[in-house]
VOPAGU-2260 file (C-alpha; in pm, 1 decimal, decimal comma):
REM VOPAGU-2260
SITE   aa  ch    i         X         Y         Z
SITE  UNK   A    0  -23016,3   -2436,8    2339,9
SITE  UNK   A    1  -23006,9   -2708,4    2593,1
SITE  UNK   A    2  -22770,5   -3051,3    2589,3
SITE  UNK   A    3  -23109,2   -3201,4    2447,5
SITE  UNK   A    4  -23104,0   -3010,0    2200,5
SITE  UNK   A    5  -22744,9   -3027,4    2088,2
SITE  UNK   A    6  -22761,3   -3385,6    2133,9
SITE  UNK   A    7  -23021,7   -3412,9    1853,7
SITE  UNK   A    8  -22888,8   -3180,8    1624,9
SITE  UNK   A    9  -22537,6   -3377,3    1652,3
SITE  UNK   A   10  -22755,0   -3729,4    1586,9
SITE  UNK   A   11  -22947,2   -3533,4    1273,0
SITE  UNK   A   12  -22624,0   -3421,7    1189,2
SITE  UNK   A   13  -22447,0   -3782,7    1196,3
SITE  UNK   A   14  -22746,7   -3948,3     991,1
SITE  UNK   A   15  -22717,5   -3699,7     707,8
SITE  UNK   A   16  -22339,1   -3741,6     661,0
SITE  UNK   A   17  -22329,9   -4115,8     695,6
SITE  UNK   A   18  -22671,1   -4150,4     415,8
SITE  UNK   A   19  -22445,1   -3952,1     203,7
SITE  UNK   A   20  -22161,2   -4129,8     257,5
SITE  UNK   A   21  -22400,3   -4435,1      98,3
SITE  UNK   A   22  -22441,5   -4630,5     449,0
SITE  UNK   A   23  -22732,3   -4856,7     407,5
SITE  UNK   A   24  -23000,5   -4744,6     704,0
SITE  UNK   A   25  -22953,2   -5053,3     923,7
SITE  UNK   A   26  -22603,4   -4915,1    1018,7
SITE  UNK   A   27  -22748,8   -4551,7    1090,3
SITE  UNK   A   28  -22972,2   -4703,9    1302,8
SITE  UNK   A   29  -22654,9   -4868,0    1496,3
SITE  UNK   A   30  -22472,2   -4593,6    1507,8
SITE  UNK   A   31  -22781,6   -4390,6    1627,0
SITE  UNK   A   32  -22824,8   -4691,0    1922,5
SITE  UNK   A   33  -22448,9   -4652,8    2041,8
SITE  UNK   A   34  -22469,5   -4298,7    2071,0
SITE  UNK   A   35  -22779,4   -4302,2    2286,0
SITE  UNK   A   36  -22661,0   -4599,9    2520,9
SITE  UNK   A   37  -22298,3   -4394,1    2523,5
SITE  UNK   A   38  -22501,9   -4080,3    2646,4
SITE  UNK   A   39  -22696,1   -4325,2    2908,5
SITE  UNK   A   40  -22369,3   -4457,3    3044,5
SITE  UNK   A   41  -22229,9   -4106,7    3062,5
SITE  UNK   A   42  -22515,6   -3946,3    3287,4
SITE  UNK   A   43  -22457,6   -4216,4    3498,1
SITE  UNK   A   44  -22141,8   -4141,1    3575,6
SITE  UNK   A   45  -22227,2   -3811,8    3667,3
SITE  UNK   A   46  -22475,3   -3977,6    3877,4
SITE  UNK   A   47  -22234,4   -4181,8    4048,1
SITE  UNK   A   48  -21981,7   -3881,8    4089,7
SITE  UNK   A   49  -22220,0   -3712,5    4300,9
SITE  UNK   A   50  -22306,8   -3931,0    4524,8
SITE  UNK   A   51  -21933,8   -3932,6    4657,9
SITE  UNK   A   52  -21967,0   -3636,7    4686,4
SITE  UNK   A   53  -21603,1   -3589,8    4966,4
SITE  UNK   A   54  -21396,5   -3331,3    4945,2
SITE  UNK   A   55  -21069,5   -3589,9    5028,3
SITE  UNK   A   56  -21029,4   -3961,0    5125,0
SITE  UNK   A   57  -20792,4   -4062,8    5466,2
SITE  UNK   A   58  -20638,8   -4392,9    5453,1
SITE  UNK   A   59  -20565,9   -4467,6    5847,6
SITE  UNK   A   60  -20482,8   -4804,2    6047,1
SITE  UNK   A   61  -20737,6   -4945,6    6157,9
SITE  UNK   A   62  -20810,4   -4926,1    6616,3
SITE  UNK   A   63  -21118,1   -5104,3    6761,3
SITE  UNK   A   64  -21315,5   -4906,6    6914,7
SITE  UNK   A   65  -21165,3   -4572,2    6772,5
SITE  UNK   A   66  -21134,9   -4614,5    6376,8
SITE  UNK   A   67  -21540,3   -4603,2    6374,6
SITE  UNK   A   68  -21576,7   -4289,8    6591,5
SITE  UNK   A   69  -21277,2   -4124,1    6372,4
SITE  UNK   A   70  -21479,2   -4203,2    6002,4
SITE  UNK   A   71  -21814,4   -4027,9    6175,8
SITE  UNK   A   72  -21625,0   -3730,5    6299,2
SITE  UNK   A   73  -21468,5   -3688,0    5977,4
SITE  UNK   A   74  -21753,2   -3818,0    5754,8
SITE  UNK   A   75  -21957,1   -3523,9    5905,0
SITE  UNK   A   76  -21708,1   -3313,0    5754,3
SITE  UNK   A   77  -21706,9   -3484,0    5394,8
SITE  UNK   A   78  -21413,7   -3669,6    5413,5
SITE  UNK   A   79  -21420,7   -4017,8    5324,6
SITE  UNK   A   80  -21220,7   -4261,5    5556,7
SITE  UNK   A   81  -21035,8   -4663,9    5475,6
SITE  UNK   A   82  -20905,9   -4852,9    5738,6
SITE  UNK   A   83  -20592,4   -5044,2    5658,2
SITE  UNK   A   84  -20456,4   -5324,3    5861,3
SITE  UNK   A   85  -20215,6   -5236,9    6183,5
SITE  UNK   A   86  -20041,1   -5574,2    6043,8
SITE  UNK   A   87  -20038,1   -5725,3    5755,8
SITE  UNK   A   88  -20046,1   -6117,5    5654,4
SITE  UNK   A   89  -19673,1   -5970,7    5498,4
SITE  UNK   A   90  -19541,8   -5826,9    5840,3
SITE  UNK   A   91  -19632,0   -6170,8    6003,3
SITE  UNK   A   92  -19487,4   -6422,2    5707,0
SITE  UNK   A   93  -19162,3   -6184,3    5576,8
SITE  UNK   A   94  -18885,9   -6140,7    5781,5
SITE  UNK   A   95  -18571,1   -6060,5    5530,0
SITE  UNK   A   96  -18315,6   -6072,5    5749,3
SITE  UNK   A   97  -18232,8   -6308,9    6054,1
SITE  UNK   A   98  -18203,9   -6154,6    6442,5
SITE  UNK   A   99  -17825,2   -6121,8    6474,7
SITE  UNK   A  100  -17748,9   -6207,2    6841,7
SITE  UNK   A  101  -17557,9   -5962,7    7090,0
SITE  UNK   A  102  -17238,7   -6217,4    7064,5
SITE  UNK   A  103  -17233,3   -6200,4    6743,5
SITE  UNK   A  104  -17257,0   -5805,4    6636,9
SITE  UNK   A  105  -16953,8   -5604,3    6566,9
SITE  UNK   A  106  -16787,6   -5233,3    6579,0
SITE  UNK   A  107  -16960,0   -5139,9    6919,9
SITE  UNK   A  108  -16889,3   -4922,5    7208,9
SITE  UNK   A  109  -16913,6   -5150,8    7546,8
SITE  UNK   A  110  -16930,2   -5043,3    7942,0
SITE  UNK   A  111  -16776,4   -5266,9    8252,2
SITE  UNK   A  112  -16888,8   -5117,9    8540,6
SITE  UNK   A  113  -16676,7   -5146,1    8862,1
SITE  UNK   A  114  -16790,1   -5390,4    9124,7
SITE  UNK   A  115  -16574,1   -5187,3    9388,0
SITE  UNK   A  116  -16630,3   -4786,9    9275,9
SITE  UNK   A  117  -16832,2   -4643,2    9051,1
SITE  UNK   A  118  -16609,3   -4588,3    8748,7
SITE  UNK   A  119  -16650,3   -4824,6    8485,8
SITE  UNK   A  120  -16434,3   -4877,7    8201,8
SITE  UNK   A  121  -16542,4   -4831,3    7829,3
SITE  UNK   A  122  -16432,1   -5004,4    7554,6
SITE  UNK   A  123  -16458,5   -5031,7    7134,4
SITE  UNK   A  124  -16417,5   -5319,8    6947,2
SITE  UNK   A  125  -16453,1   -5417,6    6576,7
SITE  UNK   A  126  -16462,0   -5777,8    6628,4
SITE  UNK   A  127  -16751,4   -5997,3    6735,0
SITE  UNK   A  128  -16854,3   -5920,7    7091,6
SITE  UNK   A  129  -16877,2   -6226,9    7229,8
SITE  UNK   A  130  -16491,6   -6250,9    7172,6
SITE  UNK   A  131  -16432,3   -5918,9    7313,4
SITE  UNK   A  132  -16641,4   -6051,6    7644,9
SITE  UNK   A  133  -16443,5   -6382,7    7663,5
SITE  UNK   A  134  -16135,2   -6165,5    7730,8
SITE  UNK   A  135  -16276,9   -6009,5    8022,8
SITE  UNK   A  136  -16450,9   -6259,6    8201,2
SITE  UNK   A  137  -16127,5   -6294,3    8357,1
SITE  UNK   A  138  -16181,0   -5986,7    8578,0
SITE  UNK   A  139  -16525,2   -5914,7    8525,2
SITE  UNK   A  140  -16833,1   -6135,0    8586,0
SITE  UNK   A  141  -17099,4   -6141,4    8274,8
SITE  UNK   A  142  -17392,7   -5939,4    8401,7
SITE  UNK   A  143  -17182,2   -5648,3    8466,5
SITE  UNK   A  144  -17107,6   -5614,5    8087,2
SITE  UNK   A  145  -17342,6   -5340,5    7937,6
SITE  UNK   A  146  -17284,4   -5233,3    7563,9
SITE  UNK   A  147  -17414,2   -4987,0    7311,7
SITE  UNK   A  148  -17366,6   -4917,5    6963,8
SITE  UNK   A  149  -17105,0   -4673,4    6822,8
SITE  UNK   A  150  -17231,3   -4301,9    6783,9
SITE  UNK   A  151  -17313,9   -4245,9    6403,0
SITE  UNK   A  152  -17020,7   -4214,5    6177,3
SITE  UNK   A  153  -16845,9   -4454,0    6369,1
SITE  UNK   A  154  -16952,9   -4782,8    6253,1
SITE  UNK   A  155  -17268,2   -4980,7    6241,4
SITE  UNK   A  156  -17577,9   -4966,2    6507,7
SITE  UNK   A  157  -17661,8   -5233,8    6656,1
């Protein structure tokens, strides 16, 4: 037996229960129409699943120039490619938190560097660096002042 055939059979098989059942014809009919359009819709689905027929799909950022060479290298090995945006409308409008300036971080490791030798003296501080330079600039000029942020564990980056 073939799908044909079991589809009939099944419709046959429907009609007889529901005439039984005392249905008047003109809903047989409707339920004979629905399951003829649902088998329509369903072979074309299957339709439409073959035609994509990829064996995976690659979301990448999209490159000028390189994106399109990338989606015919891989198309010719059935993977399906999407190009995303390198930036978004989101990266460009959303910015959560404000730029804290150098002055104003906190719990950092600094360097002075020695005009005269070349030693330098290092220094931590958990206060605002801009204080911590103030005190200094009595010795040391400004653009000799070089700082970095504590190793991990030992306070917050910069």
């Amino acid at each position: 037996m073939t799908e044909e055939d079991d589809r009939k059979k099944e419709e046959e098989h429907v009609a007889k229960a529901l005439s039984k059942c005392g249905y008047p014809s003109w809903t047989i009919d409707r339920v004979m129409q629905n399951i003829v359009e649902k088998s329509l819709k369903d072979e074309a689905k299957k339709v439409k699943n073959t035609r994509g027929n990829h064996k995976g799909m690659v979301v990448v950022p999209y490159v000028k120039g390189l994106s399109e060479a990338f989606a015919r290298i891989l198309k010719s090995h059935g993977i399906a490619t999407a190009n995303r945006p390198h930036r978004t409308l989101r990266n460009f409008v959303v910015h959560p938190k404000d730029k804290v300036r150098d002055e104003e971080k906190t719990e950092l490791i600094y360097r002075v560097p020695c005009k005269n030798c070349s030693s330098s003296y290092v220094g931590e501080t958990g206060r605002k660096f801009g204080l911590r330079i103030k005190e200094h600039k009595k010795k040391w000029t400004l653009s000799q002042l070089v700082y970095r942020p504590k190793p991990p564990g030992q306070g917050r980056a910069v």
